[in-house]
NUNUPA-874901 format. One record per residue (C-alpha): residue number from 0; residue in three letters; x, y negated, z negated. Coordinates in Angstrom, 3 decimals. Example, Ala and Ser with C-alpha at 12.3 -4.5 7.8 and 13.67 -1.06 7.14 Angstrom:
REM NUNUPA-874901
SITE   n res       px       py       pz
SITE   0 ALA   12.300    4.500   -7.800
SITE   1 SER   13.670    1.060   -7.140
END
This chain:
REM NUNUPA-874901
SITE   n res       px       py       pz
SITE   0 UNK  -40.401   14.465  -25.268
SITE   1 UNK  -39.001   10.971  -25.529
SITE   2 UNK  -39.972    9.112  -22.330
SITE   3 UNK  -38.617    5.520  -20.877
SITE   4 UNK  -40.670    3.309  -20.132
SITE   5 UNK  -39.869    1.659  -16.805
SITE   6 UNK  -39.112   -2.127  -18.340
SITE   7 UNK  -36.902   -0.036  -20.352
SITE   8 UNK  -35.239    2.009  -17.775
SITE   9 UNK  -34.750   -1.275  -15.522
SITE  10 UNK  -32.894   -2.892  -18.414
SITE  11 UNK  -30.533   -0.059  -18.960
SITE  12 UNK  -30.279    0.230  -15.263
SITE  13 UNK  -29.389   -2.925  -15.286
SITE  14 UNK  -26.924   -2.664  -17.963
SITE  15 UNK  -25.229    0.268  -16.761
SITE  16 UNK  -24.630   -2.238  -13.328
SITE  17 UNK  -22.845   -4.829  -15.693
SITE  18 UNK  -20.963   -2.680  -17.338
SITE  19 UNK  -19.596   -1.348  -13.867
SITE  20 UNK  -19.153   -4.421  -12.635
SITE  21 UNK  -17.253   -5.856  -15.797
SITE  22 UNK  -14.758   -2.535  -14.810
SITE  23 UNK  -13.893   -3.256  -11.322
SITE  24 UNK  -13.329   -6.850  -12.088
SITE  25 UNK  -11.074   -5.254  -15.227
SITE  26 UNK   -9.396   -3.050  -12.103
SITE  27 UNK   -8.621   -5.825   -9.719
SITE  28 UNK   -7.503   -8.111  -12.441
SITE  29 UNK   -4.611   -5.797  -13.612
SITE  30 UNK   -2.737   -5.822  -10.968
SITE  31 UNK   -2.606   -9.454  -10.698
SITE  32 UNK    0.270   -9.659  -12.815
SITE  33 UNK    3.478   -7.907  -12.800
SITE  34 UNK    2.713   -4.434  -14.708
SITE  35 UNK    5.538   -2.232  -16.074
SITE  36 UNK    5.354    1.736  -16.222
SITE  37 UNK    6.787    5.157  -16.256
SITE  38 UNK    6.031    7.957  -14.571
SITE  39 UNK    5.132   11.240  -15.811
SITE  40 UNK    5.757   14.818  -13.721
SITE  41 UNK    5.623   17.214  -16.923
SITE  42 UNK    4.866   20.806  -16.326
SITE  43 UNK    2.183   20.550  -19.464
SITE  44 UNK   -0.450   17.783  -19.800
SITE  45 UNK    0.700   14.549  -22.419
SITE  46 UNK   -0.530   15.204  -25.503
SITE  47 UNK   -1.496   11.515  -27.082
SITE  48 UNK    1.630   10.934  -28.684
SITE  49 UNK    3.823   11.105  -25.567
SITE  50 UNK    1.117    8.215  -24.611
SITE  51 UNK    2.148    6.166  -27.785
SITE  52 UNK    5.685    6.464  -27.327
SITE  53 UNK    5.439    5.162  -23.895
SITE  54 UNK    3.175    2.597  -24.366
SITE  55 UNK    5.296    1.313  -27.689
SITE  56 UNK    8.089    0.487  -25.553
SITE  57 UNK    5.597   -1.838  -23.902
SITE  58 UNK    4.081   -0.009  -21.235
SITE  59 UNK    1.276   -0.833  -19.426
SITE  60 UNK    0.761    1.813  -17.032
SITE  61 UNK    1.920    5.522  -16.429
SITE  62 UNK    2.023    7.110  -12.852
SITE  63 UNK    0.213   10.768  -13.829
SITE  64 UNK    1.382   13.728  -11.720
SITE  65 UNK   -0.783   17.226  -12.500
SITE  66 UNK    0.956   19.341   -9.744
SITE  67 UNK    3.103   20.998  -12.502
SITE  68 UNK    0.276   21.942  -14.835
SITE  69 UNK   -0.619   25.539  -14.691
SITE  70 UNK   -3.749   25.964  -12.481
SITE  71 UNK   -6.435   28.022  -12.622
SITE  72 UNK   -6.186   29.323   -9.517
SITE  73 UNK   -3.115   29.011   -6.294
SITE  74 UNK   -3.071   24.942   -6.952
SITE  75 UNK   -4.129   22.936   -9.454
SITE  76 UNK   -7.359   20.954   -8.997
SITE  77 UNK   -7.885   22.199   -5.616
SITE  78 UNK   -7.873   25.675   -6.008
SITE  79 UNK   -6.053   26.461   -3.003
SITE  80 UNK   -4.486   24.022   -0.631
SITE  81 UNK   -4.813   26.395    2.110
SITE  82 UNK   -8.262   26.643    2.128
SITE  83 UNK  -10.052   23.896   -0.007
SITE  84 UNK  -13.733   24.139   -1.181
SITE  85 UNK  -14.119   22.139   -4.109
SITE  86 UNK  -12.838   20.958   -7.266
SITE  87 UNK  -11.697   23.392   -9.999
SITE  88 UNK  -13.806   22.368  -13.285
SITE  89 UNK  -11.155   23.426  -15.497
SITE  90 UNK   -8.568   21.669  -14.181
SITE  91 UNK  -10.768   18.357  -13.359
SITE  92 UNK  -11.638   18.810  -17.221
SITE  93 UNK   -8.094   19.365  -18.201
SITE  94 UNK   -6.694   15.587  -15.938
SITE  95 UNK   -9.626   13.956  -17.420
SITE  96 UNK   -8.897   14.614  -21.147
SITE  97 UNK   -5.220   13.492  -20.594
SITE  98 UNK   -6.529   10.457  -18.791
SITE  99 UNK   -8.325   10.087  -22.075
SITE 100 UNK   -5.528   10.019  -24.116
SITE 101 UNK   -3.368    7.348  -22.000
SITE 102 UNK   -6.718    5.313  -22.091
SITE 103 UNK   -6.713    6.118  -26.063
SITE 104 UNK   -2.711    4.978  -26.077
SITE 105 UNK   -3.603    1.350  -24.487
SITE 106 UNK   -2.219    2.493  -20.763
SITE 107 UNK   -3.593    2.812  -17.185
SITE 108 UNK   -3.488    5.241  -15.620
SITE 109 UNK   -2.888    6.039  -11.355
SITE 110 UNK   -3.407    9.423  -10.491
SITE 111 UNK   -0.463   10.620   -8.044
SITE 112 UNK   -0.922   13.997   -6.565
SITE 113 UNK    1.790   15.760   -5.073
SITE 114 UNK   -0.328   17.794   -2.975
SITE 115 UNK   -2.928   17.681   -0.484
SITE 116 UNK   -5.324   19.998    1.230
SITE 117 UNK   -2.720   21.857    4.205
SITE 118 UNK    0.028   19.622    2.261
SITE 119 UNK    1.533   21.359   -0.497
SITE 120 UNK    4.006   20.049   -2.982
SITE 121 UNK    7.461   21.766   -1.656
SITE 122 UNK    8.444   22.993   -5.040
SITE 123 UNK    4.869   24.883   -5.181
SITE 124 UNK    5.842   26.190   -1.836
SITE 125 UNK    8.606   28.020   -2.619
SITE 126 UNK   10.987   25.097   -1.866
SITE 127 UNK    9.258   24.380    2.076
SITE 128 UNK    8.394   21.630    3.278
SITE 129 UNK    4.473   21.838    4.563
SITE 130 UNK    3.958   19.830    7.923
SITE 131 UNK    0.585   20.981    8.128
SITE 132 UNK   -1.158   17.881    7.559
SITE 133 UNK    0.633   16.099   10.155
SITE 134 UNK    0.574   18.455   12.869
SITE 135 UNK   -3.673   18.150   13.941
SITE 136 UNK   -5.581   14.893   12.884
SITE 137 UNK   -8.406   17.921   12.410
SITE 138 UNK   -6.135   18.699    9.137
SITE 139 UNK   -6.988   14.994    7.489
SITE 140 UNK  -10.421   16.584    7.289
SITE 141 UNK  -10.222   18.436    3.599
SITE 142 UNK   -7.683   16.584    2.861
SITE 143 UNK  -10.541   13.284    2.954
SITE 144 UNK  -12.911   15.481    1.222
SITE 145 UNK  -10.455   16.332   -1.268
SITE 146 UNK  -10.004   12.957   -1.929
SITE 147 UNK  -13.932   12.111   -1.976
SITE 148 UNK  -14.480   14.681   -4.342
SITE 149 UNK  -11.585   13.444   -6.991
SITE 150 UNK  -12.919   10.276   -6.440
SITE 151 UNK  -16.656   11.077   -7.167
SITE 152 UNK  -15.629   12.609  -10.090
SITE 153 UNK  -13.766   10.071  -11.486
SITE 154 UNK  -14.765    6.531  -10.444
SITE 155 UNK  -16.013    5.823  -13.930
SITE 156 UNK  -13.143    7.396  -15.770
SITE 157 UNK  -12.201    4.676  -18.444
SITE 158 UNK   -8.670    3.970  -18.399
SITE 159 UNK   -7.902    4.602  -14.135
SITE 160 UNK   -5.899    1.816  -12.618
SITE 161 UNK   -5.520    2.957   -9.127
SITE 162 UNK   -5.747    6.801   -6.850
SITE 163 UNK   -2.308    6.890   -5.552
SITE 164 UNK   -3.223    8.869   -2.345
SITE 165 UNK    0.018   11.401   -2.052
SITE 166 UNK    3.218   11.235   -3.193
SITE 167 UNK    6.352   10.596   -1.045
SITE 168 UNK    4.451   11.641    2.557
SITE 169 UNK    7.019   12.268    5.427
SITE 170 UNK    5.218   12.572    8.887
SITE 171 UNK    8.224   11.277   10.408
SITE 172 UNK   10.863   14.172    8.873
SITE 173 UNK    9.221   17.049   11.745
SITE 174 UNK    8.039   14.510   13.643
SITE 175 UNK   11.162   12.962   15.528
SITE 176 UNK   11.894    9.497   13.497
SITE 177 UNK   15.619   10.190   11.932
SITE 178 UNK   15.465    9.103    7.784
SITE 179 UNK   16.558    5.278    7.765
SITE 180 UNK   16.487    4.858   11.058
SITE 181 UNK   16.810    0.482   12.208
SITE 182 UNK   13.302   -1.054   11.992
SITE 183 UNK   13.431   -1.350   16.148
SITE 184 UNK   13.627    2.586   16.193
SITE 185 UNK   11.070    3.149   13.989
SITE 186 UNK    8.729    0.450   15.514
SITE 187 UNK    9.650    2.518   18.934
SITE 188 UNK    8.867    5.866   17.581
SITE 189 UNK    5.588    4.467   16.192
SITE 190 UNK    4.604    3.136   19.923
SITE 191 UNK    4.377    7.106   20.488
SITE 192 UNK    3.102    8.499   17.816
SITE 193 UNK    0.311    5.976   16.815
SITE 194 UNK   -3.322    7.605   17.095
SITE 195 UNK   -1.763   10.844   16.700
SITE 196 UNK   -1.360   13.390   13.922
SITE 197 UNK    1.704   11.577   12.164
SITE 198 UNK   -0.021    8.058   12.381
SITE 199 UNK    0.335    7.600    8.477
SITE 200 UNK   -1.523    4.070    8.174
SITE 201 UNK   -4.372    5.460   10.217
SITE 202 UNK   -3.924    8.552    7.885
SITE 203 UNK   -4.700    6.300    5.129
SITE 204 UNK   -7.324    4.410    6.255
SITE 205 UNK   -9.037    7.551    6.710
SITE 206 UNK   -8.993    9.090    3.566
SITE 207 UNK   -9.702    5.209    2.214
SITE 208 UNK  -13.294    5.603    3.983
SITE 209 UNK  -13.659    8.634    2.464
SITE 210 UNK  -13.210    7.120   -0.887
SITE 211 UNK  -15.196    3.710   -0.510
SITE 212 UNK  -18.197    5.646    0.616
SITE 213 UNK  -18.422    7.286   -2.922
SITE 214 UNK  -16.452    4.332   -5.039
SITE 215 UNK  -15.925    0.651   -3.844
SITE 216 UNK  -13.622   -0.542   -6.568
SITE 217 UNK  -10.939    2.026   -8.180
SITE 218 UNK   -7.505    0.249   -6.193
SITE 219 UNK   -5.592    2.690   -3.923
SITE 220 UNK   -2.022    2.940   -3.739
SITE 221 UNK   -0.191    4.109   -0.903
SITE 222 UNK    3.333    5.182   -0.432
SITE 223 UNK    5.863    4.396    2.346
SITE 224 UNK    7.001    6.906    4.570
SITE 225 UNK    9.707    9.219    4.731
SITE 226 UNK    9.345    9.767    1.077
SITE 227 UNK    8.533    6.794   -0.186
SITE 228 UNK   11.507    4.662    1.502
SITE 229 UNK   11.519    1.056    1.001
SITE 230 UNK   12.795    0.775    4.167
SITE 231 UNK    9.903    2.595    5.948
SITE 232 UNK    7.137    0.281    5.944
SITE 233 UNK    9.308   -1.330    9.049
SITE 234 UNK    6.985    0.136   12.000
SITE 235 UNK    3.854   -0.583   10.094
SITE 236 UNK    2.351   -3.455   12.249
SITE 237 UNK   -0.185   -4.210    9.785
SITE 238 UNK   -1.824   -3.965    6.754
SITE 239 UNK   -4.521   -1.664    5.953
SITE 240 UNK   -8.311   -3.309    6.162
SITE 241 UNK   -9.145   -2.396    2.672
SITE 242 UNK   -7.859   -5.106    0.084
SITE 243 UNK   -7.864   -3.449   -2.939
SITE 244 UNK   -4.680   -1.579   -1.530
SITE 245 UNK   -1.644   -1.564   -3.132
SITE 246 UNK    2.035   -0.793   -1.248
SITE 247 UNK    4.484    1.658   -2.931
SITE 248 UNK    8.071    2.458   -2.369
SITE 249 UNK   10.477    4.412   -4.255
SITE 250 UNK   14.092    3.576   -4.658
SITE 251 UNK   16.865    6.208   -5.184
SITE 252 UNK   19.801    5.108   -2.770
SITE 253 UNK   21.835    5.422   -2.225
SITE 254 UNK   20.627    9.329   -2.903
SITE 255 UNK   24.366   10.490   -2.798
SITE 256 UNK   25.509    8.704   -5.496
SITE 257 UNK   22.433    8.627   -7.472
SITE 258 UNK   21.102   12.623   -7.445
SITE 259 UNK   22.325   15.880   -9.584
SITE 260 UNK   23.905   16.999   -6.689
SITE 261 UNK   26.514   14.212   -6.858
SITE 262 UNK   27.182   15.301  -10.433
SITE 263 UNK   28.533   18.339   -9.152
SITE 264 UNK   30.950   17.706   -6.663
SITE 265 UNK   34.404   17.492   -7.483
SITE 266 UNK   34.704   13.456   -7.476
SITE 267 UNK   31.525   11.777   -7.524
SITE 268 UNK   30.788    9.220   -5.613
SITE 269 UNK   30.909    6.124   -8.050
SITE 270 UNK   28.260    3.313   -7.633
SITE 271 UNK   29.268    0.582   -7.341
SITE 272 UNK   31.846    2.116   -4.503
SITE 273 UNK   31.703    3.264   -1.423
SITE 274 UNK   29.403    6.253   -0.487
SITE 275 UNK   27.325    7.832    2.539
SITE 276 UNK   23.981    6.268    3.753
SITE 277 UNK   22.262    6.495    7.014
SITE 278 UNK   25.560    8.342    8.706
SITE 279 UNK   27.878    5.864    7.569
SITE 280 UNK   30.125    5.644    3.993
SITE 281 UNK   29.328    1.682    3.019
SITE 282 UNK   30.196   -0.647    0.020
SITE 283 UNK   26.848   -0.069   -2.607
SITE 284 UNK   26.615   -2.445   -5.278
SITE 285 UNK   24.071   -5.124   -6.996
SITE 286 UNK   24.575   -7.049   -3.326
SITE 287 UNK   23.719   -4.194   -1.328
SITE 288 UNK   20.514   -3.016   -3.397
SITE 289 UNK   18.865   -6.288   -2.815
SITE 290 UNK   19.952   -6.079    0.806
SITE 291 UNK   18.207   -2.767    0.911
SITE 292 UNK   14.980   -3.689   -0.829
SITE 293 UNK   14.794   -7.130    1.370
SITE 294 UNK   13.340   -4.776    3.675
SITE 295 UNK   10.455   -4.384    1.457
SITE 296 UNK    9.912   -8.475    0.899
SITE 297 UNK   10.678   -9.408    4.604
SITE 298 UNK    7.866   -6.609    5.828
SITE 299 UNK    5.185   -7.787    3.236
SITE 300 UNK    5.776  -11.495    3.835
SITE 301 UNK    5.906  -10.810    7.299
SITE 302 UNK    2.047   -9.990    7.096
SITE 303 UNK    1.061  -12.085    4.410
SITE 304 UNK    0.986   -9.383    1.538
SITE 305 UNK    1.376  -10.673   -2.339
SITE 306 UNK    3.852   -9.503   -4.007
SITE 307 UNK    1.333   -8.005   -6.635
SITE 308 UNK    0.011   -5.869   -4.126
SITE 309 UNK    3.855   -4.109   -3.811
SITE 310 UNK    4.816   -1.658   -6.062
SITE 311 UNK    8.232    0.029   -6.921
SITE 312 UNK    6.234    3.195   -7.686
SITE 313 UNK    9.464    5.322   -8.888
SITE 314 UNK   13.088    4.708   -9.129
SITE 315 UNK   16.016    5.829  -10.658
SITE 316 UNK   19.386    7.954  -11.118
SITE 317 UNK   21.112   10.770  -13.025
SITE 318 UNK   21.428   10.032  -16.346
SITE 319 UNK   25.291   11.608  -16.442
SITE 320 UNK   26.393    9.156  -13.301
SITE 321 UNK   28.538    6.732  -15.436
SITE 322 UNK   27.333    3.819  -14.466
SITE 323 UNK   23.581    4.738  -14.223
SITE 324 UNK   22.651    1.717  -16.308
SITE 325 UNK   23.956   -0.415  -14.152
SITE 326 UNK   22.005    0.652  -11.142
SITE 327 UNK   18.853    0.812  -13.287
SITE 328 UNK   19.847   -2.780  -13.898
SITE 329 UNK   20.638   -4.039  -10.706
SITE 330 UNK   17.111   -2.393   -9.127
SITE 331 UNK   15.019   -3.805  -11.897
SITE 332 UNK   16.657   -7.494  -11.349
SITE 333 UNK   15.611   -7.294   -7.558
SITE 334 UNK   12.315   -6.156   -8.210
SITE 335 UNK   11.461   -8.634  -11.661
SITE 336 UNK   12.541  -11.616   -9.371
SITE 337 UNK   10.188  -10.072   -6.459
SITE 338 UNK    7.359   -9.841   -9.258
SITE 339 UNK    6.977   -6.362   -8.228
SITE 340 UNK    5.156   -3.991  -10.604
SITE 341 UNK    6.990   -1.024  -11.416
SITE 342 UNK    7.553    2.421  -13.025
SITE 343 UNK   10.351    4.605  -13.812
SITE 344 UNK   11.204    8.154  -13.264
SITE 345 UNK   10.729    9.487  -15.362
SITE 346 UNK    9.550    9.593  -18.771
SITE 347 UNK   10.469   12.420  -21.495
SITE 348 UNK   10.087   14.666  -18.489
SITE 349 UNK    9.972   18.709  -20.278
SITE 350 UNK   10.619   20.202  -16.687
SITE 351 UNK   13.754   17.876  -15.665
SITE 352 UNK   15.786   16.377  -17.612
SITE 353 UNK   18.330   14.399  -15.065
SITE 354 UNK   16.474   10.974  -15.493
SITE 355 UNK   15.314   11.303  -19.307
SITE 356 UNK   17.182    8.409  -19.953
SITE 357 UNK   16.359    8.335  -23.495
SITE 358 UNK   18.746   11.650  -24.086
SITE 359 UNK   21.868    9.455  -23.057
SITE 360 UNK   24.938   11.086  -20.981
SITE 361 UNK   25.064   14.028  -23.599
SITE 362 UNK   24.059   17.728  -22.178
SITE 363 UNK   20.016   18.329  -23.176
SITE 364 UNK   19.588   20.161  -26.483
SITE 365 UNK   19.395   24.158  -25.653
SITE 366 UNK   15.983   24.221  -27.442
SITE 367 UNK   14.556   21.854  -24.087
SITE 368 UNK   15.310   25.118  -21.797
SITE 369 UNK   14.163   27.616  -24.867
SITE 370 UNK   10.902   25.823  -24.273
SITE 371 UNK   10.146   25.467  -20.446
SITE 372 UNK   11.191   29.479  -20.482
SITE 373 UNK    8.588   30.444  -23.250
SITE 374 UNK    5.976   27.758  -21.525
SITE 375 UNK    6.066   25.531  -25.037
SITE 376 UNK    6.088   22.313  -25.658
SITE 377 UNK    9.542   20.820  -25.506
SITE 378 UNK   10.895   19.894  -29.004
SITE 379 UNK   14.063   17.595  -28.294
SITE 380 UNK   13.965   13.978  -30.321
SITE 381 UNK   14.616   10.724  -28.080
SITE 382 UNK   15.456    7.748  -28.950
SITE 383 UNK   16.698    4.311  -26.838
SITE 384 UNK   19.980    4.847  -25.274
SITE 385 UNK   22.217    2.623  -23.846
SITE 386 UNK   21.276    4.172  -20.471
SITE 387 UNK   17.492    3.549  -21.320
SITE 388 UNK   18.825   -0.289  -22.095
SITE 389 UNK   17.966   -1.803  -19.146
SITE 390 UNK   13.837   -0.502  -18.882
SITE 391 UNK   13.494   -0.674  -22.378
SITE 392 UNK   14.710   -4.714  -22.313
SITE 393 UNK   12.121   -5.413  -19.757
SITE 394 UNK    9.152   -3.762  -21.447
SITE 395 UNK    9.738   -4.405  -24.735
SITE 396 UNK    9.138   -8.366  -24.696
SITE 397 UNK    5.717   -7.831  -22.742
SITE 398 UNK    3.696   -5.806  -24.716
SITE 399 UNK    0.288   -6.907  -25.473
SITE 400 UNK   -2.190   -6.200  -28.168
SITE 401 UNK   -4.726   -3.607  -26.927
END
């Protein structure tokens, strides 16, 4: 048997250190420039060329979602978000090889789940939404495991930009706290509910510890409240301790105008026009976007966070609202000037295909739906659309040799 020697085992010891050290650095140094992404929510794992395409329009990261993936058991990765035990093998080895791939293509990569232990995703829960986790601080428990685990498993995954903790929480929506409420409400409501179950920054400094105490360097992103509002950092009074955090929002409003649903009334709201937010119908338009996002900017600089610690983590609109590139537009220019990273929703999506903005205005090819039925691979061509215009512009100049 081939044996070590100890001078030997000390250097490769030591090597192994560098080379880990040389990878956080890598990690922290990312994000210290604006980075420009997609996300992807697609009910099979990327195969590598779904990775090329995305990072050939310049891409440098991609927000990966496995919630859709078929599991081996109730819920992928965790086997069961009623009852978690450990990590499914399969599935961990099924995330891993696509993370492989993306690393392959020249991307990062931030792992987004859409579920949690006593959390699960609302479309994997037959369309509820699942309070659980915010209704007994005693429920953060396997949801901190979880979260250890995932991270032990992959802290030296090559290729892993950042563990975006949950996707879109909303402690507030059962919890009192009305969606969009004025930053003086929600700073009230927080004055009650801090320390208790809903308290989503102490939520995430929880599951942080659980993370640092098996891997000190992979970044963490967390999202804003109330799914991801821009406007719901408001009641946070601080940031979180750890500094390797990074702040998400997600920007769809105003949701009436923007969603499928509007696409199906019988006269859209236009954009820019006037249409309902927050209880009221107001003027939206390039104006009124930045307004909205200011909230954002005047809550970070309020406690001294960099912009390159904020991130747009998903925004967008239906594809078939007429003046979708416009809005698309209008968001990006707020958040470029911000120096905001960013990614879209979504790219070449084979589950939805309202924001495939590379498929234009035109109805999806019947072959996309043939597809998703039979559990195949979807088969429809893109290509840059006008609608597409205004991401692909702003990744296209940036991309960097790998």
């Amino acid at each position: 048997m081939f044996k070590i020697s100890v001078p030997s085992l000390a250097v490769a010891m030591a090597l192994s250190a560098s080379v880990q050290a040389a990878e956080a650095a890598d990690l922290a140094a990312f994000w210290t420039t604006t980075q420009r992404g997609g996300n992807s929510f697609n009910r099979l794992p990327p195969d590598a060329h779904y990775y090329e395409a995305l990072r050939g329009y310049g891409a440098s990261w991609v927000r990966l979602s496995y919630d859709k993936w078929k599991p081996a058991q109730r819920d992928f990765l965790m086997g069961n978000a009623d009852d978690y035990q450990q990590l499914v093998a399969s599935d961990l080895a099924t995330l891993q090889a696509s993370v492989a791939k993306a690393h392959a293509a020249g991307l990062k990569v931030v792992i987004a789940p859409l579920s949690l232990p006593l959390s699960r995703w609302s479309q994997n829960n037959q369309g509820q939404f699942d309070d659980r986790i915010w209704q007994d601080r005693a429920h953060w428990k396997t949801a901190g495991q979880f979260w250890q685990d995932l991270a032990r498993a992959l802290k030296d995954t090559p290729g892993i930009a950042a563990y975006n903790l949950i996707n879109e929480p909303a402690p507030e929506k059962q919890g009192g706290m009305p969606e969009h409420a004025s930053a003086q409400a929600m700073q009230a409501w927080y004055a009650k509910a801090k320390g208790g179950s809903r308290d989503l920054p102490a939520f995430y400094q929880y599951l942080i510890a659980q993370i640092r105490a098996v891997d000190p360097d992979t970044p963490i992103m967390v999202d804003s409240g109330w799914y991801g509002a821009a406007d719901a950092f408001a009641y946070w009074p601080e940031a979180l301790a750890d500094k390797r955090v990074l702040y998400s929002f997600h920007m769809y409003e105003p949701y009436q105008a923007t969603s499928t649903p509007n696409m199906k009334r019988k006269q859209p709201y236009r954009y820019p026009g006037e249409v309902p937010f927050a209880g009221k119908t107001q003027p939206w338009n390039q104006q009124r976007v930045a307004q909205y996002l200011g909230a954002v900017n005047s809550w970070a600089r309020s406690l001294a966070i960099a912009p390159e610690q904020i991130v747009m983590g998903e925004f967008g609109c239906v594809r078939m609202l007429g003046s979708c590139s416009q809005y698309l537009d209008d968001v990006l220019s707020y958040t470029e000037d911000k120096r905001y990273h960013w990614a879209f929703y979504s790219f070449r999506e084979d589950a939805w295909d309202a924001m495939d903005y590379e498929l234009g205005q035109a109805k999806v090819d019947w072959r996309y739906w043939d597809a998703m039925e039979k559990g195949l691979p979807d088969p429809v061509k893109r290509s840059a659309t006008p609608e597409f215009e205004p991401i692909r512009k702003r990744l296209q100049p940036r991309l960097q040799p790998r």
